[in-house]
mmCIF file as Biopython writes it, N, C-alpha, C and O atoms, coordinates in Angstrom:
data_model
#
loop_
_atom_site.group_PDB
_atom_site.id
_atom_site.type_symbol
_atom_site.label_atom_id
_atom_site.label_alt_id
_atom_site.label_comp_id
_atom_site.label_asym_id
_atom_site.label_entity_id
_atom_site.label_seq_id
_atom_site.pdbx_PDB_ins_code
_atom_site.Cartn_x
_atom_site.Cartn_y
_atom_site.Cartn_z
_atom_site.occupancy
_atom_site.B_iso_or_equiv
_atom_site.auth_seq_id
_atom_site.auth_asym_id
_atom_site.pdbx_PDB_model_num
ATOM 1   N N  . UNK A ? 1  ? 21.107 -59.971 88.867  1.0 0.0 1  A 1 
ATOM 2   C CA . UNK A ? 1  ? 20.928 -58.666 89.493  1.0 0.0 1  A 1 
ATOM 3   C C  . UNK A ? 1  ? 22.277 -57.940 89.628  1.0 0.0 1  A 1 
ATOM 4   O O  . UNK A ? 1  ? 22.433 -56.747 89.366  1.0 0.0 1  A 1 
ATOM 5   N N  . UNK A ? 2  ? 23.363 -58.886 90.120  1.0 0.0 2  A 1 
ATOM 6   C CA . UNK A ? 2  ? 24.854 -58.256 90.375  1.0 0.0 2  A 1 
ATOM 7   C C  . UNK A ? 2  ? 24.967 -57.747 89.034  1.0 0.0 2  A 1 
ATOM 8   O O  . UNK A ? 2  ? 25.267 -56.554 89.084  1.0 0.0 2  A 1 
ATOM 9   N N  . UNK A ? 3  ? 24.851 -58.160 87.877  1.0 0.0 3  A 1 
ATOM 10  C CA . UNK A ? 3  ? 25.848 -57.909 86.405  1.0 0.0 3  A 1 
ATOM 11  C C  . UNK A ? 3  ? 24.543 -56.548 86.085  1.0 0.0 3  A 1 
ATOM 12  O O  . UNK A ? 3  ? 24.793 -55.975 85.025  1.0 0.0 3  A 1 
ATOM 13  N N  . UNK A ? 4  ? 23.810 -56.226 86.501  1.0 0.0 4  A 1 
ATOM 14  C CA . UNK A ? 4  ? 22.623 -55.151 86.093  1.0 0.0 4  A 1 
ATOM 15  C C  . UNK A ? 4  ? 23.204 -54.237 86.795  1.0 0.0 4  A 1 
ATOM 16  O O  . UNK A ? 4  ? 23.724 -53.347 86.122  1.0 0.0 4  A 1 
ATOM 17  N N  . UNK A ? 5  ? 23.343 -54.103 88.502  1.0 0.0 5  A 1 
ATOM 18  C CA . UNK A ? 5  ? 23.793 -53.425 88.830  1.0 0.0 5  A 1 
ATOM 19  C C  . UNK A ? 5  ? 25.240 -52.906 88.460  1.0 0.0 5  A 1 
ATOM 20  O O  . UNK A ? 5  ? 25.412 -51.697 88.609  1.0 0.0 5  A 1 
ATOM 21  N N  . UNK A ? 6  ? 26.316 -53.668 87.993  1.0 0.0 6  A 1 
ATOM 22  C CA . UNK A ? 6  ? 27.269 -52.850 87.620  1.0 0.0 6  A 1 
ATOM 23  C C  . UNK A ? 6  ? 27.582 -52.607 86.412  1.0 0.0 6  A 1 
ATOM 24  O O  . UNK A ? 6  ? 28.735 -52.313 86.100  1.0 0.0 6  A 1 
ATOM 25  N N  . UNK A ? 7  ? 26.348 -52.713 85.329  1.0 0.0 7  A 1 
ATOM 26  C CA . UNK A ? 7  ? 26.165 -52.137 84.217  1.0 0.0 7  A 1 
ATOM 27  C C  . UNK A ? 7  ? 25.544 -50.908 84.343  1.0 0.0 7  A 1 
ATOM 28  O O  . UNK A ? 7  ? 25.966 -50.093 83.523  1.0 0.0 7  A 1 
ATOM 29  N N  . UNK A ? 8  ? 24.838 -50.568 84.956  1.0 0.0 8  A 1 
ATOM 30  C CA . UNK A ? 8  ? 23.909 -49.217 85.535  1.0 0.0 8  A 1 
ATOM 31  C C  . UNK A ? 8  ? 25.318 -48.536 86.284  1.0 0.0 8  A 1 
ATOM 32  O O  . UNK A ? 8  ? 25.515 -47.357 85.987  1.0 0.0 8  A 1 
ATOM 33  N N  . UNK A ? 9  ? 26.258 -49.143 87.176  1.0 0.0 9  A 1 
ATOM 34  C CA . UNK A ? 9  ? 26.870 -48.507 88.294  1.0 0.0 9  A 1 
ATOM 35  C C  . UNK A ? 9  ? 28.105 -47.729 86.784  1.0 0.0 9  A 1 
ATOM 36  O O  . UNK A ? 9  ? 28.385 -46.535 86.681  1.0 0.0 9  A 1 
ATOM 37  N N  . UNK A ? 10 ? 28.496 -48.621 86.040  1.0 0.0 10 A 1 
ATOM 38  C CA . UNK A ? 10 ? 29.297 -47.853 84.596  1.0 0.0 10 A 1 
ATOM 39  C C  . UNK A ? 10 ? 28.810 -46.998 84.026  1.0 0.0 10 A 1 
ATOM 40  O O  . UNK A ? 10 ? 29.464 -45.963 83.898  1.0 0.0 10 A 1 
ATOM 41  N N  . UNK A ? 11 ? 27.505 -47.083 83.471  1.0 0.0 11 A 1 
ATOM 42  C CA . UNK A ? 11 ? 26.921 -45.907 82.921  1.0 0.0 11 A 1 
ATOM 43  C C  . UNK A ? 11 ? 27.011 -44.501 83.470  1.0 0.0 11 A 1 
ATOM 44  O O  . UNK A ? 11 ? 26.992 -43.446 82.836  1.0 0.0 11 A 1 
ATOM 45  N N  . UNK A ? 12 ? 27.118 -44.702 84.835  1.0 0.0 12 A 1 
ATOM 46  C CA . UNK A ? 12 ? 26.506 -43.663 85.856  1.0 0.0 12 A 1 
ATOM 47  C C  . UNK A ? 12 ? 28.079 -43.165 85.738  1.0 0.0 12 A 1 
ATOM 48  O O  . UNK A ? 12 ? 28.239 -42.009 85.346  1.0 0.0 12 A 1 
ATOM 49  N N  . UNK A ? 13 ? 29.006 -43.787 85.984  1.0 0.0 13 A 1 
ATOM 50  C CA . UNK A ? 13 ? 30.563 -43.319 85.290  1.0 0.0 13 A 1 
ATOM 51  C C  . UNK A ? 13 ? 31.008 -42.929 84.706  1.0 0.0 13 A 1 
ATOM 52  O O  . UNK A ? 13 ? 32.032 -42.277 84.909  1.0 0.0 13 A 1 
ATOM 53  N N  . UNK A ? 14 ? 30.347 -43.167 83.420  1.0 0.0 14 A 1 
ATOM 54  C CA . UNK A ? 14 ? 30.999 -42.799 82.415  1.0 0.0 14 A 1 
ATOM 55  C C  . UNK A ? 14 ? 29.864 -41.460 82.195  1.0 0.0 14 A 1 
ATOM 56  O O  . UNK A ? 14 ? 30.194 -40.479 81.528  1.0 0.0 14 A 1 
ATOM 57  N N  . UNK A ? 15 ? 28.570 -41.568 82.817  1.0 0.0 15 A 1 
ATOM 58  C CA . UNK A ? 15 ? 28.069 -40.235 82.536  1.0 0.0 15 A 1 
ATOM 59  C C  . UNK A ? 15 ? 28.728 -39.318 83.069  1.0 0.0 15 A 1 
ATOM 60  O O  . UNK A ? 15 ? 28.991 -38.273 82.474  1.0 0.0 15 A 1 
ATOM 61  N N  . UNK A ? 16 ? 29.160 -39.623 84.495  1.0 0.0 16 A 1 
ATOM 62  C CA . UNK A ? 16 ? 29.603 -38.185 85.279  1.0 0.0 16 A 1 
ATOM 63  C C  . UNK A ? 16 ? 31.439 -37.755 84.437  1.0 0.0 16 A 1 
ATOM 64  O O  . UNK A ? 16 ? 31.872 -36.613 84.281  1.0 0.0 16 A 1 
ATOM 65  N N  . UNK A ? 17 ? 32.225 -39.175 84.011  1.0 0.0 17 A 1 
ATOM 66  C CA . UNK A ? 17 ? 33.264 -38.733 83.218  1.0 0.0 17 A 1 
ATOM 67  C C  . UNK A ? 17 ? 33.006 -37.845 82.408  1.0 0.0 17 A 1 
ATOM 68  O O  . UNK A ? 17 ? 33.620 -36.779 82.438  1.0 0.0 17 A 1 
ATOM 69  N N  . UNK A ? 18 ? 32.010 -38.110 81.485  1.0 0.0 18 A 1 
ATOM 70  C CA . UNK A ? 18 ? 31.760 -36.646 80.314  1.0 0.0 18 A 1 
ATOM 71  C C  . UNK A ? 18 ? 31.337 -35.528 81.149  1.0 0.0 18 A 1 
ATOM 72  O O  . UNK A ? 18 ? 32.005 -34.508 80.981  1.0 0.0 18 A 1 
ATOM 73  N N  . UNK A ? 19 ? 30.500 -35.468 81.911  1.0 0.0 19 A 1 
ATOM 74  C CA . UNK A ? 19 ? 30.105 -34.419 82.866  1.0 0.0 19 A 1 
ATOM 75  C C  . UNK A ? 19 ? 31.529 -33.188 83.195  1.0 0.0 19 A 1 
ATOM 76  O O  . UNK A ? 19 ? 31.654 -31.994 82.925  1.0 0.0 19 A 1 
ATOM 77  N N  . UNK A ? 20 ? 32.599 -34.390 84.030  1.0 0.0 20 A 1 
ATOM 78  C CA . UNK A ? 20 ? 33.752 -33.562 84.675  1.0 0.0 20 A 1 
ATOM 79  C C  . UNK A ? 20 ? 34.832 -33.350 83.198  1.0 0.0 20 A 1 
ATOM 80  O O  . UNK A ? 20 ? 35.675 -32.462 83.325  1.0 0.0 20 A 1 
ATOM 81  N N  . UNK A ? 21 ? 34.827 -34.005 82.047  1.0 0.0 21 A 1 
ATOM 82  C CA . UNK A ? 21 ? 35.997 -33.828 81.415  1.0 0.0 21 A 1 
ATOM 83  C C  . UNK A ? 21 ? 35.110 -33.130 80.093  1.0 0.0 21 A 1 
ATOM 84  O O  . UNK A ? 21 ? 35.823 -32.587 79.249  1.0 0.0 21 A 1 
ATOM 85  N N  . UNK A ? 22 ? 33.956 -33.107 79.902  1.0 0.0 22 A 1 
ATOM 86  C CA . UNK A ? 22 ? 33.434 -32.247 78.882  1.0 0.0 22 A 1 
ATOM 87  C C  . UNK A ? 22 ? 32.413 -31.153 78.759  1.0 0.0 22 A 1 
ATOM 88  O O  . UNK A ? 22 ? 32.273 -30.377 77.814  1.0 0.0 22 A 1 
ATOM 89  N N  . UNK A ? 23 ? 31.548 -31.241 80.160  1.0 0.0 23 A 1 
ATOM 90  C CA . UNK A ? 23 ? 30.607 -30.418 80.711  1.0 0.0 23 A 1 
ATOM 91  C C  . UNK A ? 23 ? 29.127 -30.960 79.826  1.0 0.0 23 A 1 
ATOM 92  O O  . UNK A ? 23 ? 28.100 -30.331 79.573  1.0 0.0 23 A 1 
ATOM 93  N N  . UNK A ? 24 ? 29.539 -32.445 79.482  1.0 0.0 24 A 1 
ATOM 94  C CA . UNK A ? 24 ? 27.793 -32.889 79.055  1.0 0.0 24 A 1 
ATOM 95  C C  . UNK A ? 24 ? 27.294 -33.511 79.665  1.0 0.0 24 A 1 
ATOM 96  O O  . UNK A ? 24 ? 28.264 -34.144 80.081  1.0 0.0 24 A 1 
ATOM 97  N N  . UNK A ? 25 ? 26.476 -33.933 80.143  1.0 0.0 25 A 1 
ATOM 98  C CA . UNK A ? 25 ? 25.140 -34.171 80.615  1.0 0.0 25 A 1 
ATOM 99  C C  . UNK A ? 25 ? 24.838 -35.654 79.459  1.0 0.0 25 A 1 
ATOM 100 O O  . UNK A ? 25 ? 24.206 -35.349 78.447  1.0 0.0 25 A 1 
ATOM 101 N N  . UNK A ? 26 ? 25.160 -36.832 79.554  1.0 0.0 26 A 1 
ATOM 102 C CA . UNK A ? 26 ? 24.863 -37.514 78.417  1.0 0.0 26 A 1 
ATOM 103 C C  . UNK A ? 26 ? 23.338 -38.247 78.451  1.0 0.0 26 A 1 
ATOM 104 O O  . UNK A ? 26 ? 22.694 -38.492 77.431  1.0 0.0 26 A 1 
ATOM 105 N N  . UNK A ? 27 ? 22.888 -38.548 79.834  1.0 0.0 27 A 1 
ATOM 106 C CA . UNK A ? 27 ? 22.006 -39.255 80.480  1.0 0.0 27 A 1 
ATOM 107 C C  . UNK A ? 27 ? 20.789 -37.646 80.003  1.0 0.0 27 A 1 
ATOM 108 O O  . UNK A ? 27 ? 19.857 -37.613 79.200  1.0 0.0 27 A 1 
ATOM 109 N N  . UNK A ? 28 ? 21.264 -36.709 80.761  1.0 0.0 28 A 1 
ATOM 110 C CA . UNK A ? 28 ? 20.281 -35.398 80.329  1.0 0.0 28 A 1 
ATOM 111 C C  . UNK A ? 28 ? 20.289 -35.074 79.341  1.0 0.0 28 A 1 
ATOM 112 O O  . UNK A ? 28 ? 19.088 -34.831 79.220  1.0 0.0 28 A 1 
ATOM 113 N N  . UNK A ? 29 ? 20.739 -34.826 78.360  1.0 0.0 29 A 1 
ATOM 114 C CA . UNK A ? 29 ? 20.710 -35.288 77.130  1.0 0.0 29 A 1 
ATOM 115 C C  . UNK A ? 29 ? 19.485 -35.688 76.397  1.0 0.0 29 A 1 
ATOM 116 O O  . UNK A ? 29 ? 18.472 -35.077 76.057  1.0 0.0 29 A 1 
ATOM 117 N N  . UNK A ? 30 ? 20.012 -37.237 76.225  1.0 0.0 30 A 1 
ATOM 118 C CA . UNK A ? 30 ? 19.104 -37.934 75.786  1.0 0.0 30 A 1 
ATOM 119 C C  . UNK A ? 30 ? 17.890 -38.183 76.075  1.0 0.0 30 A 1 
ATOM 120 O O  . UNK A ? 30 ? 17.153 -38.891 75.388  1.0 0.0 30 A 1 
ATOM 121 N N  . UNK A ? 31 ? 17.504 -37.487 77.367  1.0 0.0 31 A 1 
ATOM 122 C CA . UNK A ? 31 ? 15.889 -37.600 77.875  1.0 0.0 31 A 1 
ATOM 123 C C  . UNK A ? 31 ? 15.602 -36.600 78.568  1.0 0.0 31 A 1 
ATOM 124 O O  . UNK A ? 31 ? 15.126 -36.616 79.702  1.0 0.0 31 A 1 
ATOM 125 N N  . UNK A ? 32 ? 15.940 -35.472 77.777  1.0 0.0 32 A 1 
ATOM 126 C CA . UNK A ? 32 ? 15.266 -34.595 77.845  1.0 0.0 32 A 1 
ATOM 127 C C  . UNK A ? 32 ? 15.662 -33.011 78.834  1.0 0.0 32 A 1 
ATOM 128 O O  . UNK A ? 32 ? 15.165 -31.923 78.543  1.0 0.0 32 A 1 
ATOM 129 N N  . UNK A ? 33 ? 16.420 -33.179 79.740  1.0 0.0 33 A 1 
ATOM 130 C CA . UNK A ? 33 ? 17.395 -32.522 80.536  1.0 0.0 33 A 1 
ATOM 131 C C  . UNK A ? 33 ? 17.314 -33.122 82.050  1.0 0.0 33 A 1 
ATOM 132 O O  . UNK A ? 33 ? 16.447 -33.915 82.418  1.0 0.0 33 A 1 
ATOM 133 N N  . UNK A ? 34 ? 18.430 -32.575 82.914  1.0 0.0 34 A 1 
ATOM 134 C CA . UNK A ? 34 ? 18.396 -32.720 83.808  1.0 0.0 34 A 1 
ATOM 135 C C  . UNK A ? 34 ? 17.182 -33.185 85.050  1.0 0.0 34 A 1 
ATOM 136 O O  . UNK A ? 34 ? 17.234 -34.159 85.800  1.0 0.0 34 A 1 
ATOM 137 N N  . UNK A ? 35 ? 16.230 -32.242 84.967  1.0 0.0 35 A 1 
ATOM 138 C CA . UNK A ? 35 ? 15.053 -32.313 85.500  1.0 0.0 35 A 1 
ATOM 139 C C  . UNK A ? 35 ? 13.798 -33.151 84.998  1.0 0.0 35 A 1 
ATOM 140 O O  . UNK A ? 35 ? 12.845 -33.492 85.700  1.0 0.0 35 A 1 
ATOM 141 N N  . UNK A ? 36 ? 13.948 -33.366 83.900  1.0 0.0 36 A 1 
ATOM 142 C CA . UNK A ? 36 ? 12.935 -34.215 83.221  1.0 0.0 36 A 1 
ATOM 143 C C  . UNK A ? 36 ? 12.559 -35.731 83.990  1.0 0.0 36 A 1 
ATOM 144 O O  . UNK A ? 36 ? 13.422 -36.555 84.292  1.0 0.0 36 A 1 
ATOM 145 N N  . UNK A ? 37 ? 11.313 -35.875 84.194  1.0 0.0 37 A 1 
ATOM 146 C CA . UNK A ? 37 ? 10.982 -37.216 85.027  1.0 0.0 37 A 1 
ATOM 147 C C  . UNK A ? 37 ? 11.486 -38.030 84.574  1.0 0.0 37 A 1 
ATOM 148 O O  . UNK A ? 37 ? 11.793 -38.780 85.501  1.0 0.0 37 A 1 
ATOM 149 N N  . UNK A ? 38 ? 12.058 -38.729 82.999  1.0 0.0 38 A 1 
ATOM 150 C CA . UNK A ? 38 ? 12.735 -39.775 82.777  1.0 0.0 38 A 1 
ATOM 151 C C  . UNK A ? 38 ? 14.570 -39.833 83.299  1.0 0.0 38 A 1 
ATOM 152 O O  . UNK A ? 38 ? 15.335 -40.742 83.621  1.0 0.0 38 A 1 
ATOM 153 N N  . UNK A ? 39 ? 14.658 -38.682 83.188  1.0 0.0 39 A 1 
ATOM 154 C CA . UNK A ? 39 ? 16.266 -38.394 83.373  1.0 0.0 39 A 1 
ATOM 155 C C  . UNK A ? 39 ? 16.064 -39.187 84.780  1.0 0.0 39 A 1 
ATOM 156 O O  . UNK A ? 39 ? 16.501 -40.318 84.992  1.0 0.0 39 A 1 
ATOM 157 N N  . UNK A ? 40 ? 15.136 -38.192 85.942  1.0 0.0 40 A 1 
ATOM 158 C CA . UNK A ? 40 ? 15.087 -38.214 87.628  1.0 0.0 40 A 1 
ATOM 159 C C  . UNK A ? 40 ? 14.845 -40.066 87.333  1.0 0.0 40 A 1 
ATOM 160 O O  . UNK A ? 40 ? 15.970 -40.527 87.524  1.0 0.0 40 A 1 
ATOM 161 N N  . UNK A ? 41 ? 14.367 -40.656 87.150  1.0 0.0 41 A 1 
ATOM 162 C CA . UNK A ? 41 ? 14.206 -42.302 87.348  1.0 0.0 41 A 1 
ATOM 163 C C  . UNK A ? 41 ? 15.418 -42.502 86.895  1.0 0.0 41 A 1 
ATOM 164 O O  . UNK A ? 41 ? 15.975 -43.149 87.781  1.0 0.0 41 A 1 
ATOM 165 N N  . UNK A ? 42 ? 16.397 -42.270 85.752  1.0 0.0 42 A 1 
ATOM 166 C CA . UNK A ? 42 ? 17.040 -43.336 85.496  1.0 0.0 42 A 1 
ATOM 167 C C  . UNK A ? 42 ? 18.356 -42.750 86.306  1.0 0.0 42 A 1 
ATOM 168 O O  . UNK A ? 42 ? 19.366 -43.417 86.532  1.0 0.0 42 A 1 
ATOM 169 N N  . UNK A ? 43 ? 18.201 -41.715 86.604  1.0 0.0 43 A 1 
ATOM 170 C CA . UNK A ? 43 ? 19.671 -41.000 87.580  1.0 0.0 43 A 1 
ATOM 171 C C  . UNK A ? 43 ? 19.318 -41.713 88.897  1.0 0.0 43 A 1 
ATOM 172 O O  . UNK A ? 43 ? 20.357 -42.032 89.475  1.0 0.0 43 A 1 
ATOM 173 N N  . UNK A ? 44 ? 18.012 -42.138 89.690  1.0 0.0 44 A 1 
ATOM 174 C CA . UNK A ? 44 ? 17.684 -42.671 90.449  1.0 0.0 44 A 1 
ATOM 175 C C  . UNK A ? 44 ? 17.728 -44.361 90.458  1.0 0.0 44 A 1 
ATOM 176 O O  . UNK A ? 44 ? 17.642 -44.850 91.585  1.0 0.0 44 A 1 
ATOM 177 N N  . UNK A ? 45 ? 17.827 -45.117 89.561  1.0 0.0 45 A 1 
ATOM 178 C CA . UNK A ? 45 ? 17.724 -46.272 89.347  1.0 0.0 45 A 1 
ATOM 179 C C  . UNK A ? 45 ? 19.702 -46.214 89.206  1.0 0.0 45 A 1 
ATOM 180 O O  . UNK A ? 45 ? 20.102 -47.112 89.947  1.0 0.0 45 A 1 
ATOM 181 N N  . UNK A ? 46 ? 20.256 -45.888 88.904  1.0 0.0 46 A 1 
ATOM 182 C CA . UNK A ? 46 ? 21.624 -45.774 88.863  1.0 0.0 46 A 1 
ATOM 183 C C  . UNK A ? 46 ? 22.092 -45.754 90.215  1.0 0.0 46 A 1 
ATOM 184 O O  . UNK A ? 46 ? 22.944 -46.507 90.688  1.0 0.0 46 A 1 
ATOM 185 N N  . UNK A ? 47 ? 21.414 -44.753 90.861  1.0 0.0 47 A 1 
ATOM 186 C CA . UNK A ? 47 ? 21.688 -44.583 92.306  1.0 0.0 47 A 1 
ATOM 187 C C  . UNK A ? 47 ? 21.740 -45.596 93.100  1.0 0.0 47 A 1 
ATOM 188 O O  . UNK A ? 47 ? 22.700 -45.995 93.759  1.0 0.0 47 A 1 
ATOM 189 N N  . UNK A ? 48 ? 19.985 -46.281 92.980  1.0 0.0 48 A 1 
ATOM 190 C CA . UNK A ? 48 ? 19.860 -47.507 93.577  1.0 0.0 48 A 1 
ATOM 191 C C  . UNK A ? 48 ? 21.092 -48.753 93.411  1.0 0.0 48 A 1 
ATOM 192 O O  . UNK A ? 48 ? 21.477 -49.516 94.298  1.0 0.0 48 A 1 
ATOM 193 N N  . UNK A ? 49 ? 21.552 -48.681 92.005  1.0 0.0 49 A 1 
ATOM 194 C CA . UNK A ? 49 ? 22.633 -49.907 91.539  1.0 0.0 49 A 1 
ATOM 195 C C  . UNK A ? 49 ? 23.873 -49.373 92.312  1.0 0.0 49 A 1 
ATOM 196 O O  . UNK A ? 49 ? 24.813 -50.055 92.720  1.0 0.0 49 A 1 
ATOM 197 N N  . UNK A ? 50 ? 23.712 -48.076 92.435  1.0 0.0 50 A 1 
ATOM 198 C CA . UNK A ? 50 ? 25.633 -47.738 93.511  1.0 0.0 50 A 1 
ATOM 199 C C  . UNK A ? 50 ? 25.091 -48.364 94.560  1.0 0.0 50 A 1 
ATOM 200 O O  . UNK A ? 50 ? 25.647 -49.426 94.839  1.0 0.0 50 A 1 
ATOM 201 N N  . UNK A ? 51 ? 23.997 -47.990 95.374  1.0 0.0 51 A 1 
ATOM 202 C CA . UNK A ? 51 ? 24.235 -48.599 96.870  1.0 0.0 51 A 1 
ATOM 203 C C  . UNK A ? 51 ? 24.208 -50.182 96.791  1.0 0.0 51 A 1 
ATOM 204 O O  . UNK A ? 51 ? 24.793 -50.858 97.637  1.0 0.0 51 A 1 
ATOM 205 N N  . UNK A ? 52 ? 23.471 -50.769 95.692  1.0 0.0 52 A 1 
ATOM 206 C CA . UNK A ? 52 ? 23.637 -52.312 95.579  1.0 0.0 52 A 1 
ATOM 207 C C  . UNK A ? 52 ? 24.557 -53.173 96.085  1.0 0.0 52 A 1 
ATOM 208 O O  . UNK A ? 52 ? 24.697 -54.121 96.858  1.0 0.0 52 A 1 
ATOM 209 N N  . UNK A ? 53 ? 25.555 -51.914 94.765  1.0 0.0 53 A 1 
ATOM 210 C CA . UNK A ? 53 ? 26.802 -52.224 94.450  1.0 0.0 53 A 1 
ATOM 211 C C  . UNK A ? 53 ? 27.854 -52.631 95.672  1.0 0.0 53 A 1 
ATOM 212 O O  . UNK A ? 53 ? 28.775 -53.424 95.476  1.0 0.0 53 A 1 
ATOM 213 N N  . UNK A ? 54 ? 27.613 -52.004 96.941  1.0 0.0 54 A 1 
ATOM 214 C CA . UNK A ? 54 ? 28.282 -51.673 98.231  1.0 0.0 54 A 1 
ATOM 215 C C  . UNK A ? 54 ? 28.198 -53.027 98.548  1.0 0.0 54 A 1 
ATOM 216 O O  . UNK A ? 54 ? 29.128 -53.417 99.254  1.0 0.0 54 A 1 
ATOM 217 N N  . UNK A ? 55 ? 27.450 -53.777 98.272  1.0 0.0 55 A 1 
ATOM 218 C CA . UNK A ? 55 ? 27.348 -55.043 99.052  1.0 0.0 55 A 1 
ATOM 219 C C  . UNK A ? 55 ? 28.733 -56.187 98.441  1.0 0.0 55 A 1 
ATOM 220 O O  . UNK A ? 55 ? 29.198 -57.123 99.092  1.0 0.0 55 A 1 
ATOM 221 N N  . UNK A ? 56 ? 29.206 -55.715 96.894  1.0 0.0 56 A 1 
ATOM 222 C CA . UNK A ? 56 ? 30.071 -56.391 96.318  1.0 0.0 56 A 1 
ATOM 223 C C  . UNK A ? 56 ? 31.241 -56.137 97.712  1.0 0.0 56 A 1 
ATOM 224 O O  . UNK A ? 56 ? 31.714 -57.178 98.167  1.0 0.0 56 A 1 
ATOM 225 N N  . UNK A ? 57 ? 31.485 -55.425 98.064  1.0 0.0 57 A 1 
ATOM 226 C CA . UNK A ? 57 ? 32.564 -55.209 98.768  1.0 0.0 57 A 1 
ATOM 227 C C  . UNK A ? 57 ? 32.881 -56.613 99.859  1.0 0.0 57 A 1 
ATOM 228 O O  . UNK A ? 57 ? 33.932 -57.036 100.341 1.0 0.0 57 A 1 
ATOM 229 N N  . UNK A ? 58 ? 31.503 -57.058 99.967  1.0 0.0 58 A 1 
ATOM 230 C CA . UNK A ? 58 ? 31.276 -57.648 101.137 1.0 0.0 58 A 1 
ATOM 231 C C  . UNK A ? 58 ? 31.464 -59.353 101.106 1.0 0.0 58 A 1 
ATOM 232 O O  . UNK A ? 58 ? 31.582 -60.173 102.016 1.0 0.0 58 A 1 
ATOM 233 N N  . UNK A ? 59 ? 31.437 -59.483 99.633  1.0 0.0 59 A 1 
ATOM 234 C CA . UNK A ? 59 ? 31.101 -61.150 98.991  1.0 0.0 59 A 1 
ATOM 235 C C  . UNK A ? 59 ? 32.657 -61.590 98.940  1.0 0.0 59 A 1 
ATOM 236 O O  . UNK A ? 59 ? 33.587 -60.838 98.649  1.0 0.0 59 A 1 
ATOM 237 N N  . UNK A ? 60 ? 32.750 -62.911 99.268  1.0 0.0 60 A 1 
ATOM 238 C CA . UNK A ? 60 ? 34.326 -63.500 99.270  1.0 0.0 60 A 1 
ATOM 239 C C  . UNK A ? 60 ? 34.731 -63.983 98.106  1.0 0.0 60 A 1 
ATOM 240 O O  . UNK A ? 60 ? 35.936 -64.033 97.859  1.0 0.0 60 A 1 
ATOM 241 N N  . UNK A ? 61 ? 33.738 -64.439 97.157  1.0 0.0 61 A 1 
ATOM 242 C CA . UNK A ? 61 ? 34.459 -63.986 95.862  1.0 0.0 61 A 1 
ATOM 243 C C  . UNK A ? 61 ? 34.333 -63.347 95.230  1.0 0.0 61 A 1 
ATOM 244 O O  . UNK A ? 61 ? 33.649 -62.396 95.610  1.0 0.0 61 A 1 
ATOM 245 N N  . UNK A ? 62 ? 34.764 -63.308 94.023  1.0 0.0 62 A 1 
ATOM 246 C CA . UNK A ? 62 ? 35.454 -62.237 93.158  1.0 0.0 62 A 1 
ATOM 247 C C  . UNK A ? 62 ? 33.448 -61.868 92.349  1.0 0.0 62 A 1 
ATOM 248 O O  . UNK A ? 62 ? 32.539 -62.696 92.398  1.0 0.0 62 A 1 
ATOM 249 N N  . UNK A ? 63 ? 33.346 -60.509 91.747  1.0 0.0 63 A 1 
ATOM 250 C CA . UNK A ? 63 ? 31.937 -60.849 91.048  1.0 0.0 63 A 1 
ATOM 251 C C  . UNK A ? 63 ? 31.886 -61.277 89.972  1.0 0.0 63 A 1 
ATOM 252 O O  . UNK A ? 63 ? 30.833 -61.629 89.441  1.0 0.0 63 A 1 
ATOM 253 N N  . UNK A ? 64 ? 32.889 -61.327 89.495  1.0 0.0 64 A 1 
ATOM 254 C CA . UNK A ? 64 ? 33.156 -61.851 88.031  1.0 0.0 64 A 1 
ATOM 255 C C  . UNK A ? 64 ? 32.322 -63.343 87.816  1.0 0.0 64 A 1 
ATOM 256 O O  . UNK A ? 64 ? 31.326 -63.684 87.178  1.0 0.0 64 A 1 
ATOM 257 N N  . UNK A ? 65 ? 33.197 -63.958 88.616  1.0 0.0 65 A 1 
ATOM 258 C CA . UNK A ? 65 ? 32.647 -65.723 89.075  1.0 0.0 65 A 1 
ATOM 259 C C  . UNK A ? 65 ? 30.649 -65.401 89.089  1.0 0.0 65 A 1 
ATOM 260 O O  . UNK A ? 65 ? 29.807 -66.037 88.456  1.0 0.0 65 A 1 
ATOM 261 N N  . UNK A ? 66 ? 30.515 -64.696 89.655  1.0 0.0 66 A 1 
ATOM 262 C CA . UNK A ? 66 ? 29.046 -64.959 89.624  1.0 0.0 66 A 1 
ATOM 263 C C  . UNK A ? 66 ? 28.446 -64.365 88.558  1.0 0.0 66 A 1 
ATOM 264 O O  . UNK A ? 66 ? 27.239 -64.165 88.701  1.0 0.0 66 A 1 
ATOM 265 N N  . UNK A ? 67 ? 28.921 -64.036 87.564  1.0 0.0 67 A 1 
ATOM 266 C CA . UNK A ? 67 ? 28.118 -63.109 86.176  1.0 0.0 67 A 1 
ATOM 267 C C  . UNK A ? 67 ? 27.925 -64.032 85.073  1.0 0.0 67 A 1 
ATOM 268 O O  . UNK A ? 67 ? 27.244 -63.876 84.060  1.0 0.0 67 A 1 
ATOM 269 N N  . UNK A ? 68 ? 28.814 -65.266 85.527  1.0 0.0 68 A 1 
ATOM 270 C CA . UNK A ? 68 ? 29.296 -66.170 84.523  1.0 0.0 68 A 1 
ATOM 271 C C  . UNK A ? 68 ? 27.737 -67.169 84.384  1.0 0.0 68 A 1 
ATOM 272 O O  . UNK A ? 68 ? 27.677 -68.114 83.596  1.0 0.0 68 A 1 
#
């Protein structure tokens, strides 16, 4: 679940990188635009993997160790 979530939590990165450094939309894009119900799930399922993600903060080791 950890290595899903911060494969989703990159995507969601590197979408908003093209967003701020090229003005694309890569996620809207590919399914259809912004508003499109597939875009809204997977911009939402991304979402879900950031707040996941919050919990890494919290684990005493490293996440690497647990992907393995």
């Amino acid at each position: 679940m950890n290595a899903i979530a911060l494969f989703l939590v990159i995507v969601g990165a590197v979408n908003w990188g093209s967003i701020g450094l090229f003005g694309i939309d890569i996620v809207g894009s590919l399914f259809g635009g912004q508003l499109s119900v597939l875009s809204r799930i997977i911009f939402t399922v991304v979402g879900l993997a950031g707040l996941w993600s919050i919990s890494f903060f919290f684990k005493e080791t490293p996440i690497i160790d647990k992907m393995d």
